[in-house]
C-alpha positions, 0 to 999 in steps of 0.5 A, spaced: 258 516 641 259 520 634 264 516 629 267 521 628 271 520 635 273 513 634 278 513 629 279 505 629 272 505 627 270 503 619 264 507 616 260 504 610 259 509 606 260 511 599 267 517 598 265 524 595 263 527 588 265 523 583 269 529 580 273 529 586 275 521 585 276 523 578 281 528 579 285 522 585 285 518 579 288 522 574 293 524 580 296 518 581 297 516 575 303 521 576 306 517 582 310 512 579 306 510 573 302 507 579 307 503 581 304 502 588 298 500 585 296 495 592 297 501 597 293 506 593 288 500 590 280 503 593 277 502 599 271 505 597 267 502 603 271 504 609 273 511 612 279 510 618 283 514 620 288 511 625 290 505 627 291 502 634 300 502 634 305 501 639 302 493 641 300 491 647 306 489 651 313 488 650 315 484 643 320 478 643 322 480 635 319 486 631 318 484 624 317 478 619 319 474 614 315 469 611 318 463 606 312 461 603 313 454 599 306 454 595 304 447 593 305 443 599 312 441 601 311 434 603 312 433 612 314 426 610 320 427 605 322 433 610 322 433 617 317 429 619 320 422 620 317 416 620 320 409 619 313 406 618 314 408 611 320 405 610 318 398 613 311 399 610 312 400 603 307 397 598 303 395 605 295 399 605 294 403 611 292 400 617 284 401 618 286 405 624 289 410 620 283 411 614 284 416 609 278 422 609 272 423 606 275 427 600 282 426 595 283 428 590 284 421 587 284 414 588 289 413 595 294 407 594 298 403 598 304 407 602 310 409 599 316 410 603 320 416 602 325 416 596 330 421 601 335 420 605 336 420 612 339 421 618 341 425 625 342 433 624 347 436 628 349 436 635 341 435 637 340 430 633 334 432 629 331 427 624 331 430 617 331 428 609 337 430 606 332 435 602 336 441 605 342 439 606 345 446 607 339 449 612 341 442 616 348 443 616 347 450 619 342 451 623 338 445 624 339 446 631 337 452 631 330 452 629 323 450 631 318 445 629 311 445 628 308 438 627 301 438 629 299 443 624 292 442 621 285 444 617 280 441 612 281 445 605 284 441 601 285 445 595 290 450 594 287 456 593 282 455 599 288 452 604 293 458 602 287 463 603 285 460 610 293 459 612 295 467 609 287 470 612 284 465 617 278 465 613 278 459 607 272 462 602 271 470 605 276 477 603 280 478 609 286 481 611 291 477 612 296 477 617 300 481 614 296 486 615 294 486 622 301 487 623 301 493 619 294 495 622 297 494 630 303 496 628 305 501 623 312 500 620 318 503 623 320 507 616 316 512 614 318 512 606 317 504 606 310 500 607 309 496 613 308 490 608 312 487 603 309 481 598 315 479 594 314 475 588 306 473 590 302 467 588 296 469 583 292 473 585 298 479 584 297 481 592 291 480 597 286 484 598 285 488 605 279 486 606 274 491 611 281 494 613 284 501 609 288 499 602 293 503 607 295 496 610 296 491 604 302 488 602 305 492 597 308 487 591 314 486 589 315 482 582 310 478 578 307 471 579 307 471 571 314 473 569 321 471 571 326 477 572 333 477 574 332 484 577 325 486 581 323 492 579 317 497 581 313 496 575 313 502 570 317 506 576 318 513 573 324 517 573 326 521 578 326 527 573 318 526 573 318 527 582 318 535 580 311 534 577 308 529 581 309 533 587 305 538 585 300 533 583 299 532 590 300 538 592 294 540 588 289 534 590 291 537 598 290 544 595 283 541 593 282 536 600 283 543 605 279 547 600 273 542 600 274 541 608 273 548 609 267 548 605 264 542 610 266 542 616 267 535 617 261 535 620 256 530 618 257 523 619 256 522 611 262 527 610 266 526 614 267 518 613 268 521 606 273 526 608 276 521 612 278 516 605 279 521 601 286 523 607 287 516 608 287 516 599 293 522 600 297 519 606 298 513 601 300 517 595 304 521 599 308 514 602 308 512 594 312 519 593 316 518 598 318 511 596 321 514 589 327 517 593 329 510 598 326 504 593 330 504 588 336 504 590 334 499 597 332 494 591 338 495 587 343 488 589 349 491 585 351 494 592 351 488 596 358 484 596 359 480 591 360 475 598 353 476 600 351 475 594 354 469 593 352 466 599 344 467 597 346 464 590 346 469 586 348 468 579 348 460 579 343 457 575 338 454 580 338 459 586 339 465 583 331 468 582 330 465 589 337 469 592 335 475 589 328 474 592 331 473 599 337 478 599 331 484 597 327 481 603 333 482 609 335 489 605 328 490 606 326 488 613 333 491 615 330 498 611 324 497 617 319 494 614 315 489 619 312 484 614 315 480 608 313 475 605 318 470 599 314 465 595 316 459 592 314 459 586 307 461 582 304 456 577 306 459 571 314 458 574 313 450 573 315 449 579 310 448 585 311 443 590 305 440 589 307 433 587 301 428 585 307 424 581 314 425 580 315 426 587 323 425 588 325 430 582 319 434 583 321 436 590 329 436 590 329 441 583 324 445 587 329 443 594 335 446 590 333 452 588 332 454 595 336 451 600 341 455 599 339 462 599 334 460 605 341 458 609 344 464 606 338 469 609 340 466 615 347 466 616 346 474 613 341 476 618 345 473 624 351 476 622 349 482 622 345 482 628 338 481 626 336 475 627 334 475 635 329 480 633 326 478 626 321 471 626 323 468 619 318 461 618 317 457 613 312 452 610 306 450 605 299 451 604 298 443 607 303 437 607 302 431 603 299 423 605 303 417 606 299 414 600 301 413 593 295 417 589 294 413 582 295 419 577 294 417 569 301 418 565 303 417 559 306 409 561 300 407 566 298 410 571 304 413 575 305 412 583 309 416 585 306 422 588 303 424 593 296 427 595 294 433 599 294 433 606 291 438 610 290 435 617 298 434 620 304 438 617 310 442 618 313 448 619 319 451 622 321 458 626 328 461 626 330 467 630 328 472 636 322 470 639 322 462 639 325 455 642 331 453 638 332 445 637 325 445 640 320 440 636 312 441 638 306 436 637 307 430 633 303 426 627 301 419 627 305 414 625 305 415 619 305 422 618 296 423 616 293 425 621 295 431 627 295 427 634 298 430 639 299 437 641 296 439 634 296 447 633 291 450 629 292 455 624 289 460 628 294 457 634 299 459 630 297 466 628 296 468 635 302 466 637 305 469 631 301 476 633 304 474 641 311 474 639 310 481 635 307 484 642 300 483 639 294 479 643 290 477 638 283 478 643 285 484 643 286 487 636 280 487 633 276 491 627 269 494 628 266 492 621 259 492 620 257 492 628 261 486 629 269 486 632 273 482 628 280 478 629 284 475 626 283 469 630 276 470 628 272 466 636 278 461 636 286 461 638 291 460 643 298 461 644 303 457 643 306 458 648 311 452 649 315 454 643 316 461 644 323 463 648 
């Protein structure tokens, strides 16, 4: 088969003359400042021209929206109760239970939780009083995976492999997939929303087109009160820039007259310059529905205030929520908020001062999480939209000895990768539904565990994706998202 005639298929084979890239380069200079520099980023290696749509079967909700709460929400302060904690405070760990090979420090005794406790709502759920609004709203409306479980142990690698499926490589993450199998409902708006993004600003797309990488909104470095398009031109400058596009269309047509897109060589050549044009197309269409899409002041001072917005410790995270629904509601099919990124102080990674440390970190998105809820019930969104929430890992039972100023401090937690939490809102899953379970002391995932590509292909399911069937053909071999592993679980989907 000539490659030419699979569109799907990638083509490792490097883009045109250099003068041509030239003038792309200085072309997209003129869309925004590059404002959208994630989706026109290169993809020098690949040359795609299409993308399986319209998904496999029937979705049970059509888009995603990702609270990602980076550094490690502790399972065991949160909604993985556990009383031994409480009656085994200051005691070692049972040989039964022993700690794995790698910690990050020296393990100590168990530590009981320092929250309170208690029954939620008419099912009676067990949760911390960490997130009182959330609980008092919609405990019973949400689901829990508790047997979540993986082996890295380190930030960067852990939130690779729970974004991407893979710990230590450059792939697409989920996000993308989606985008690829699905497209986005808005032809003025990407498929991919990455607000706020951890370090580094936005993922890679990896073999799949720059087409399908998530477009940042708001910087891991820099607090804002308003997320902006960053260096956004002003809409004098869109005469101009059309005609920048204009022209490197002018100079694609011309230069496809003179090849005839007949070799392979040229014609995966001329299939990344399309895909180059198509993205700066969307960048110039976005100029005219971005702005005012992230522009909150047109929302009810009501809305607002039930996101947070304006109050001292819910406002950045409030906006970031508010602009996620305005933007799932505008069509676009993936969007991720993260709390928070290094450089805010804030991460939920409490190695000491467990208590404080979560419940500021708590205090800022409780409200706004209970608010992105409520908002999309209310407007009739929340059957078809999969709001989830969680970290890159949990953390232990046991107490780690951290150097301080006044000794050594115990009252912290390490990482703990092998049995956390995460919960599911919305379309598409069982309500009041609690699926797996960890041991007695929360270390380990013992019964009904859910790995992360479990998780990613009920995900891809619950979008009307099989995750065996969406596959990309990159250097002779078909990849997945699952890569060879991955089941669906299909206990908590409605």
């Amino acid at each position: 088969m000539n490659r030419q005639s699979d569109p799907t298929r990638p083509n490792p084979l490097p883009l045109g003359a250099p003068s041509r890239r030239d003038v792309l380069r200085s072309a997209m200079l003129g869309i925004g400042g590059v404002a959208l520099a994630d989706l026109l980023s290169k993809q020098s290696s690949l040359a795609v021209t299409g993308a399986p749509s319209g998904g496999h079967f029937t979705p049970r909700v059509d888009r995603v929206i990702y609270i990602f709460l980076e550094g490690g929400l502790s399972q065991v302060d949160s909604y993985d109760y556990k009383p031994r904690l409480q009656t085994d405070h200051g005691k070692p760990l049972p040989e039964s239970i022993r700690p794995p090979k790698f910690t990050f420090a020296p393990q100590g005794k168990i530590i009981k939780s320092p929250f309170g406790w208690k029954q939620w709502g008419d099912n009676g759920t067990w949760a911390s009083d960490l997130f009182p609004r959330v609980n008092e709203k919609f405990i019973d409306d949400l689901c829990f995976m508790h047997a979540l479980h993986h082996t890295q142990n380190d930030h960067i690698t852990a939130k690779t492999f729970i974004h991407t499926g893979v710990a230590n490589e450059i792939r697409p993450t989920l996000g993308s997939w989606l985008v690829y199998g699905l497209g986005s409902f808005n032809a003025n708006l990407p498929g991919y929303i990455d607000i706020v993004p951890d370090a580094p600003k936005s993922r890679p797309t990896g073999f799949l087109p720059a087409r399908y990488r998530g477009t940042a909104v708001g910087r891991p470095d820099k607090k804002s009160r308003d997320f902006q398009w960053e260096n956004l031109k002003a809409a004098q400058d869109r005469k101009s820039q059309r005609k920048h596009i204009d022209f490197v269309q002018q100079m694609n047509r011309e230069h496809l007259k003179r090849t005839g897109g007949g070799d392979d060589v040229q014609s995966a050549s001329e299939s990344a310059l399309e895909a180059e044009i198509q993205n700066m197309e969307l960048a110039f269409r976005m100029q005219a529905e971005a702005p005012d899409l992230m522009d909150l002041s047109k929302e009810t001072l009501a809305t607002q205030a039930l996101y947070g917005v304006g109050e001292p410790h819910t406002d950045q995270f409030g906006r970031a929520l508010l602009l996620a629904r305005r933007f799932s509601e505008a069509g676009v099919r993936y969007v991720t908020v993260t709390h928070a990124t290094q450089r805010y102080g804030n991460l939920w990674d409490q190695h000491s001062n467990l208590e404080s440390g979560h419940r500021g970190n708590a205090r800022a998105v409780d409200t706004p999480i209970a608010g992105l809820l409520a908002d999309l019930r209310s407007r009739g969104l929340l059957d078809n939209t999969l709001v989830m929430c969680g970290s890159e890992f949990g953390r232990t039972p046991t107490f780690e000895f951290m150097d301080g100023g006044m000794g050594r401090l115990r009252n912290g937690r390490d990482h703990n990768p092998h049995g956390f939490t995460m919960w599911f809102a919305g379309g598409g899953v069982r309500a009041g539904y609690h699926h797996g379970a960890t041991d007695e002391y929360g270390y380990y995932a013992v019964r009904d565990k859910v790995s992360i590509h479990d998780l990613h292909a009920t995900i891809l399911h619950a979008m009307g994706l099989d995750h065996e069937k969406l596959t990309y053909e990159h250097g002779g071999r078909h990849f997945r998202l699952t890569d060879v592993y991955g089941d669906v679980v299909r206990q908590v989907l409605g």
